[in-house]
C-alpha positions in Angstrom: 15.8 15.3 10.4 13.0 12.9 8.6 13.4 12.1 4.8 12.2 9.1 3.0 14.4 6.3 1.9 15.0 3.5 -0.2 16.8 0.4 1.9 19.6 -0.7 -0.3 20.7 -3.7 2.0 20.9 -5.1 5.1 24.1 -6.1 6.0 24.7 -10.0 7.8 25.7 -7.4 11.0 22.1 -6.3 10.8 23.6 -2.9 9.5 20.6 -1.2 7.7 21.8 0.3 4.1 20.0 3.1 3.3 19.7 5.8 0.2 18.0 9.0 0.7 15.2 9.6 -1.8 16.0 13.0 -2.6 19.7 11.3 -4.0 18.1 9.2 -6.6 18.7 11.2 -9.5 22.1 12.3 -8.6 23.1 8.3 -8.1 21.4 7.3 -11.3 23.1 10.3 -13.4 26.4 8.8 -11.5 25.8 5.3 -12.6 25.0 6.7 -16.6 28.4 8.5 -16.2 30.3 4.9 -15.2 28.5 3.0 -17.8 29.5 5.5 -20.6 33.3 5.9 -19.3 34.1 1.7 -18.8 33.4 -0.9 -21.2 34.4 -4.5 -21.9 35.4 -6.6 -19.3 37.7 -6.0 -16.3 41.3 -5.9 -15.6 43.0 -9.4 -17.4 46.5 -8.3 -16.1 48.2 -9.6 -12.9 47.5 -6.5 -9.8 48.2 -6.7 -6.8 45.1 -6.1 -5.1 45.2 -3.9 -1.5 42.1 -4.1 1.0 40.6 -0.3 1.0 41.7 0.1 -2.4 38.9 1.5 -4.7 37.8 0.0 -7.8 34.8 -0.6 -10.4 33.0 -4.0 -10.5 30.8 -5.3 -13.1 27.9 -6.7 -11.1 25.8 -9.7 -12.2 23.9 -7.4 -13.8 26.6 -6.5 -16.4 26.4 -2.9 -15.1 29.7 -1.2 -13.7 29.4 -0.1 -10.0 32.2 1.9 -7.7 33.2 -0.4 -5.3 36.0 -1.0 -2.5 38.2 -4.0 -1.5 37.1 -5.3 1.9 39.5 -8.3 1.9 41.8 -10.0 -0.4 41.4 -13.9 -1.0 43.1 -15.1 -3.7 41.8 -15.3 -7.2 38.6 -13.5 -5.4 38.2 -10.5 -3.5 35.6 -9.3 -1.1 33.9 -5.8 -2.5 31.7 -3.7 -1.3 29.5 -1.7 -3.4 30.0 1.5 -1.8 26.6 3.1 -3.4 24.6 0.3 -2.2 26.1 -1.5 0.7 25.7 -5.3 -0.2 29.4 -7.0 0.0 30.2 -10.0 -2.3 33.3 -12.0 -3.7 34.3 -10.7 -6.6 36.9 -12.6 -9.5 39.5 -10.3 -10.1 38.6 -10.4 -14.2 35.5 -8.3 -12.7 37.5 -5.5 -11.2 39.0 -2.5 -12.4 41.5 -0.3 -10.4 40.3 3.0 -10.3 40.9 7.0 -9.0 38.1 7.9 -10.5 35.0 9.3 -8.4 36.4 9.0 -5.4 35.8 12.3 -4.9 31.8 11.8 -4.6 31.1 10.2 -1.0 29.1 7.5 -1.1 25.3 7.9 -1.7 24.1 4.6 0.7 24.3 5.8 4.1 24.9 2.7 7.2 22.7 2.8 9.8 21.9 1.0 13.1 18.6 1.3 14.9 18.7 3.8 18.0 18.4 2.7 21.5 17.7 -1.5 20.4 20.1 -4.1 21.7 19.6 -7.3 19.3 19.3 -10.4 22.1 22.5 -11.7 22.9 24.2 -8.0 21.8 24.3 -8.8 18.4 22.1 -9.3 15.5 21.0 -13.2 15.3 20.9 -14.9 11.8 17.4 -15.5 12.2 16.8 -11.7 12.7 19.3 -10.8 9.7 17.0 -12.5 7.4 13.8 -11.2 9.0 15.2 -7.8 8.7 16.6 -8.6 5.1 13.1 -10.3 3.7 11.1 -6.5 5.2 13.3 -3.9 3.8 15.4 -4.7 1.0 14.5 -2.4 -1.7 11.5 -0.4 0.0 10.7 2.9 0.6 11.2 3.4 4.6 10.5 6.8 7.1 13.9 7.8 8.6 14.4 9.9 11.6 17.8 10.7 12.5 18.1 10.5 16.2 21.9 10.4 16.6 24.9 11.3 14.6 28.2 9.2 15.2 31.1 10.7 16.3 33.3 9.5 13.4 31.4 10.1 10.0 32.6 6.8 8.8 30.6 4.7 11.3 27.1 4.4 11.8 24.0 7.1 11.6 21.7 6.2 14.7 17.8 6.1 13.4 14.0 5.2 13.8 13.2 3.4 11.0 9.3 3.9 10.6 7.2 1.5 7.5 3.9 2.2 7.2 3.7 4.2 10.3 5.4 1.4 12.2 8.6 1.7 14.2 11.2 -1.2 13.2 12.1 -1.1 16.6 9.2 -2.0 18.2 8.5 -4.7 15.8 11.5 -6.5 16.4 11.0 -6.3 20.0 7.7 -7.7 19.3 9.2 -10.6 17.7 11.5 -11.2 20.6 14.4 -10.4 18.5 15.8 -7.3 20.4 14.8 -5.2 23.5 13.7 -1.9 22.7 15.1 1.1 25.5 12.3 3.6 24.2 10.0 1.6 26.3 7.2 4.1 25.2 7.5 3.9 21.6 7.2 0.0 21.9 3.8 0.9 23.7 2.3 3.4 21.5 3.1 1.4 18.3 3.3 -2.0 19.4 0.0 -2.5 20.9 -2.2 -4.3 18.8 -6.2 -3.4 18.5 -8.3 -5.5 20.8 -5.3 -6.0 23.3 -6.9 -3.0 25.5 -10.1 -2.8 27.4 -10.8 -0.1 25.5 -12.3 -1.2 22.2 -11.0 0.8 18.8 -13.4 1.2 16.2 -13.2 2.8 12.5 -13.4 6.7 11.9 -16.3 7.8 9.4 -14.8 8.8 6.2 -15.4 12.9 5.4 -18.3 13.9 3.2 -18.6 16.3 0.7 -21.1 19.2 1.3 -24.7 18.4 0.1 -25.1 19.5 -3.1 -21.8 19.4 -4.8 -21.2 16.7 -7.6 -18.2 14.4 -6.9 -16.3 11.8 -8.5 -17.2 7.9 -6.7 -16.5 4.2 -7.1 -19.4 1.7 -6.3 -17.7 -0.8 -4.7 -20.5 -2.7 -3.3 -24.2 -3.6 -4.2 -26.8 -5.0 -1.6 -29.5 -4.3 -3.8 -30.4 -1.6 -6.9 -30.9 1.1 -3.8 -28.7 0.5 -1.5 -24.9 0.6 -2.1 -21.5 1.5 -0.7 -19.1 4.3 -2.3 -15.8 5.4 -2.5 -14.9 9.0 -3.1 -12.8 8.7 -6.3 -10.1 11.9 -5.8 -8.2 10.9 -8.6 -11.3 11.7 -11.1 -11.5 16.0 -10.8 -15.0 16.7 -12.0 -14.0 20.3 -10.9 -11.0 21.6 -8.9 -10.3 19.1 -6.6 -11.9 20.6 -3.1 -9.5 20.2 0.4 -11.5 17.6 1.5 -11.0 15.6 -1.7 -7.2 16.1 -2.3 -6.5 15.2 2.0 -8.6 12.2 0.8 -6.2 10.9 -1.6 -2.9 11.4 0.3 -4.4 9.4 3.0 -5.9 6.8 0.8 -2.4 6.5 -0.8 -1.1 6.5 2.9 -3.3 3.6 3.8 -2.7 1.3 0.5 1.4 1.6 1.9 0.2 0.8 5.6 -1.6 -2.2 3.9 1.4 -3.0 1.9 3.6 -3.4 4.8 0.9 -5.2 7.2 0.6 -8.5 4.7 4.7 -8.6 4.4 4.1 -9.0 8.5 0.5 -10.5 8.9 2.6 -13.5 9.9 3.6 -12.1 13.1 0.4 -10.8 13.7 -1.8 -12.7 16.7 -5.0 -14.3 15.1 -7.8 -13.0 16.5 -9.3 -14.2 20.1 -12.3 -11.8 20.9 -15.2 -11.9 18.6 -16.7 -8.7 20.1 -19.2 -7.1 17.4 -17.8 -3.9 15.5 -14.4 -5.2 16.3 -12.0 -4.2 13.6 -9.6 -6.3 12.6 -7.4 -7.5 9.2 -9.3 -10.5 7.8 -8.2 -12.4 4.6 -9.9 -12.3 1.4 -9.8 -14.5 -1.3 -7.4 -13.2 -3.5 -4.8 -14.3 -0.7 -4.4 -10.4 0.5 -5.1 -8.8 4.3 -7.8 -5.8 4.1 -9.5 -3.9 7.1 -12.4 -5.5 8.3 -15.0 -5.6 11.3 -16.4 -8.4 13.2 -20.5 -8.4 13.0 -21.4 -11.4 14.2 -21.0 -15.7 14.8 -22.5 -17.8 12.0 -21.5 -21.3 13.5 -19.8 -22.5 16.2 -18.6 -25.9 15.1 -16.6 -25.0 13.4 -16.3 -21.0 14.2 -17.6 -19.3 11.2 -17.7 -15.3 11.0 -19.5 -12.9 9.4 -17.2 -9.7 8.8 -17.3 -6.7 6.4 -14.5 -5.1 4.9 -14.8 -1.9 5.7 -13.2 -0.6 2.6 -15.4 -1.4 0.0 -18.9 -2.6 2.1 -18.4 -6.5 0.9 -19.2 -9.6 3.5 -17.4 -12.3 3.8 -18.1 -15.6 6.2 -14.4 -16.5 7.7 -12.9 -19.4 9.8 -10.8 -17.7 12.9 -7.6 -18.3 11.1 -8.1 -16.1 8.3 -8.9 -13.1 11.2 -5.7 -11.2 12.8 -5.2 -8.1 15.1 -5.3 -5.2 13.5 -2.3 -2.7 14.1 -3.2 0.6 15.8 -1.7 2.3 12.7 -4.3 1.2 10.3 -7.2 2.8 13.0 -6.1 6.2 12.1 -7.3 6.1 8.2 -11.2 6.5 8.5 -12.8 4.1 6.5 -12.9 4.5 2.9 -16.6 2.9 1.8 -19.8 4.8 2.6 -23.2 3.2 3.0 -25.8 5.0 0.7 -29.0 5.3 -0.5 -29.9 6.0 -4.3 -32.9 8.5 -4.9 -35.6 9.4 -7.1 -36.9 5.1 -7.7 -38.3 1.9 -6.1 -39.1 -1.1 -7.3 -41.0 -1.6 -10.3 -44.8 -2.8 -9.2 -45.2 -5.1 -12.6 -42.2 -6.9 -12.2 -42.7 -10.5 -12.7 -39.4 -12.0 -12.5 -39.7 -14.7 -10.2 -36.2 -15.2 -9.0 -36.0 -12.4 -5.9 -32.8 -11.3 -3.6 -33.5 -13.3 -1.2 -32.5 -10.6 1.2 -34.5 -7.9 -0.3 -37.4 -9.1 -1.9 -39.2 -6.2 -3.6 -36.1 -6.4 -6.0 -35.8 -9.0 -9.1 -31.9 -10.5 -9.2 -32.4 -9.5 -12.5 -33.0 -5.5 -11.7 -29.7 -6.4 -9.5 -27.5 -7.2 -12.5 -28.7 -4.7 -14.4 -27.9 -2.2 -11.8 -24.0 -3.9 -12.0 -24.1 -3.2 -15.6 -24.7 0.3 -15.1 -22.0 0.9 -12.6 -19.3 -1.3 -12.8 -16.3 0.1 -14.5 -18.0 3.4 -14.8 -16.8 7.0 -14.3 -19.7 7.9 -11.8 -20.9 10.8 -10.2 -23.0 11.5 -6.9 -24.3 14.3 -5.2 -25.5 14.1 -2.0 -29.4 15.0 -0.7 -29.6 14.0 2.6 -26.9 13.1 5.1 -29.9 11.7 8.1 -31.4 9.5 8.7 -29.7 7.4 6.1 -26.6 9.3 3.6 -29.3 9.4 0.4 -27.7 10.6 -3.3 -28.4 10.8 -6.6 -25.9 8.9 -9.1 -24.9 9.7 -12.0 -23.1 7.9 -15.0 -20.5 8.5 -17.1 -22.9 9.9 -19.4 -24.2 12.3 -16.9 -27.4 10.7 -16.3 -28.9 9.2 -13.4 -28.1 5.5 -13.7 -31.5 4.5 -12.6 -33.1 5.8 -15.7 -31.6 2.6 -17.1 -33.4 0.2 -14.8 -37.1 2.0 -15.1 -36.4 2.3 -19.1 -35.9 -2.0 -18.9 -39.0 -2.4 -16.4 -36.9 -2.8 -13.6 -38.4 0.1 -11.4 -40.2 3.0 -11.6 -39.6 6.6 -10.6 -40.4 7.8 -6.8 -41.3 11.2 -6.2 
């Protein structure tokens, strides 16, 4: 069985905590129901306390919990919050004896990884906390692999976040040896560590003709741009193409998620071969997909790479350049190189400051042409897929944006 689930805890045995999604409400209507029946504080009476014995604690959060004595210790006792996991010591004055609920089994479900033997045949503290700091309180793939004999003990898993296993990554950090040698291999592989080099799928296009929602997400110049198909703007009914577009682009922002919570662990990059993908840093301090295209300087290494996301450049030193997991090769790439129809360059335009790049435009036609498309609900519809993907845009007014620029003597129209 796979389901999704929300990691709870992870215990200091390295037991992984888990709640199903699909028992979210149930728990939460639970929780409403203890709230609503137990108020004030907790039990100011002498009790004599018995380990297994359940109860309700008011967590730190003044909200009531079901809970069950692990050990007794005086004026504090050791509870577990059976609906969650986590274990802590409890005053007494925070405790309530309780028979009710104890009918409902608890909704957090303990789980240990399948085939992986921690080094030194148990969990190491150092391995605890990188488990704890990765999955407390995210949404995780489970696969139930075995169940355990007695239902009180363990549920044997692979634990898969964004697309990669647990297992393997903690084998990778030399925490544990993983048996399922072949899962280590298929998922722990980084790209670049092969002969064989990886490279970026092209992103599907609508069918020429159509009208579909984009995102500029790049400018070289007033004609040449990247895209992004923008699913979650329907225009019309949202074609297959379209709607498989935004599951995976969803897909791939939670595969990004989980990459910068591990970019540590990742190797910096060692092989500056052109078109190499790889996760470079940007400078909002976040990881993105990128591709190598080539050496600026040597001393010290400079490199030119482009995200290939959203079509922007950005000249790196090596240590801002990792190896990209295989799981983020899989996701073509979402930004699409294109070129704008129907103008060119306006012959009588004597602005003197130029793109340096692209001299037959005026910076000033460039920043115009931001001003038409940035933060706008746009449009495109494609006329030509070869030699070069050419489209006319459209604004959120339903006019071609490039009306704009020959209107301010920017360029003129091209038949």
């Amino acid at each position: 069985k796979i389901f999704q689930a929300i990691v709870s805890c992870v215990g200091r045995d390295g037991t992984i905590y888990i709640i199903p999604k699909s028992s979210e409400i149930a728990l939460s209507s639970l929780m409403t129901e203890i709230q609503n029946t137990f108020k004030g504080l907790g039990l100011l009476i002498p009790y004599c306390w018995k380990k297994g014995e359940a109860c309700v604690v008011r967590g730190s959060d003044t909200m009531w919990y079901r809970g069950q004595v692990v050990e007794v210790c005086g004026s504090t006792l050791q509870v577990q919050y059976i609906d969650h996991g986590y274990v802590e010591s409890i005053p007494q004055c925070h405790l309530y004896p309780t028979t009710f609920y104890t009918g409902i089994p608890p909704f957090c479900i303990p789980c240990q990884l399948y085939k992986t033997l921690p080094i030194g045949n148990f969990w190491q503290q150092d391995a605890v906390g990188c488990l704890q700091e990765l999955l407390t309180n995210e949404e995780v793939e489970i696969h139930v692999e075995k169940l355990p004999d007695n239902p009180w003990d363990k549920l044997s898993i692979s634990l898969y976040f964004g697309g990669i296993s647990l297992s393997s990554f903690m084998a990778h950090q030399k925490y544990c040896v993983a048996e399922d040698c072949q899962d280590v291999q298929k998922l722990g592989l980084l790209a670049g560590d092969t002969c064989v080099s990886p490279s970026y799928m092209l992103p599907p296009l609508p069918v020429p003709g159509d009208l579909f929602p984009v995102r500029v997400t790049h400018l070289v110049s007033p004609k040449e741009v990247y895209i992004c198909l923008d699913p979650s703007e329907n225009l019309t009914q949202q074609s297959a193409t379209e709607g498989a577009a935004s599951c995976e682009s969803e897909s791939l922002d939670e595969a990004l998620k989980w990459c910068n919570k591990i970019v540590e662990s990742l190797p910096l990059l060692r092989n500056f071969e052109k078109e190499l993908p790889c996760l470079a840093e940007y400078v909002d301090g976040f990881w993105y997909r990128a591709k190598l295209l080539s050496i600026i300087q040597l001393v010290p290494v400079q490199i030119l790479v482009q995200f290939v996301d959203y079509g922007t450049y950005l000249v790196a030193p090596t240590n801002r350049l990792r190896h990209i997991p295989y799981c983020l090769l899989k996701y073509p790439a979402r930004a699409v190189r294109v070129l704008l129809a129907g103008f060119k360059p306006a012959s009588d335009d004597t602005n003197m400051k130029r793109i340096p790049y692209s001299p037959e435009w005026s910076l000033n036609a460039l920043w115009a042409m931001v001003d038409c498309v940035e933060g706008k609900h746009l449009s495109a519809s494609i006329l030509t897929l070869s030699p070069e993907v050419t489209i006319s845009l459209y604004g959120d007014d339903k006019n071609l944006v490039h009306l704009k620029l020959i209107e301010m003597g920017f360029a003129e129209l091209d038949e």
